[in-house]
N, C-alpha and C positions, 0 to 999 in steps of 0.2 A: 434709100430703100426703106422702105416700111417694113415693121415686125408687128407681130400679133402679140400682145399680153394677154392673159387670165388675171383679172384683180378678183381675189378673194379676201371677204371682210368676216372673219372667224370670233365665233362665242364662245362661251362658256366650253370645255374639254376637246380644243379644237376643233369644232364643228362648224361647218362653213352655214354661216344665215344668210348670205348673200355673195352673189356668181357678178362679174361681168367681163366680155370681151370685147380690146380696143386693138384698133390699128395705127398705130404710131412710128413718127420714127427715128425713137430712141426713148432707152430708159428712164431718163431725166424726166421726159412728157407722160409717160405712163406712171412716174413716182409722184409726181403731182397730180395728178385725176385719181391714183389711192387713196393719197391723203386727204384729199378734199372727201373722197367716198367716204372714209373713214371716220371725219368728224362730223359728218353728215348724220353718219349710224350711231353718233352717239348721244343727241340730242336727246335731252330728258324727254321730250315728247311722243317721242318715236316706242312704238309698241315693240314687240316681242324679246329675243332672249339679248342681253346688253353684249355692243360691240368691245370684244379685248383686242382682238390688231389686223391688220392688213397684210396679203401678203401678192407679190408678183410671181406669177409662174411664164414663162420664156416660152414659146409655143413647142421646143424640144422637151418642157417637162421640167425644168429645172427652176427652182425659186431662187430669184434674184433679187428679192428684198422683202425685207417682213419690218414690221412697226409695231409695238404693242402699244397699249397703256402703261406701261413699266418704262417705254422711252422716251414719254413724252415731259419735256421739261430737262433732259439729258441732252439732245441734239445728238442723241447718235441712234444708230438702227443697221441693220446688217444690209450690205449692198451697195 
């Protein structure tokens, strides 16, 4: 069965600079299209306010994984 995520990729004082929604079916395939969103936004190239993490929201509302800058190089991350 397929679920809906919310990937949101949050800036500077948690403010979301970018929205996307996926239909997948399972968390694992939506934590990988984050992380790839993720290091995508962070590309020196890329204009406006710099990506700090990613986060999955559950189409109930609930985050079920968030990623900062601060885990990366740690291999861990909530979820």
């Amino acid at each position: 069965m397929r679920e809906t995520y919310h990937i949101e990729i949050i800036g500077p004082e948690d403010a979301p600079v970018q929205r996307a929604s996926i239909r997948t079916a399972g968390l694992d395939a939506a934590r990988e299209r984050a992380l790839r969103l993720f290091r995508r936004a962070r590309v020196p190239q890329r204009s406006g306010p710099a990506a700090e993490a990613v986060r999955i929201v559950d189409g109930a509302g609930t985050e079920v994984f968030r990623w900062s800058v601060w885990d990366e190089g740690t291999g861990r991350g909530r979820g």
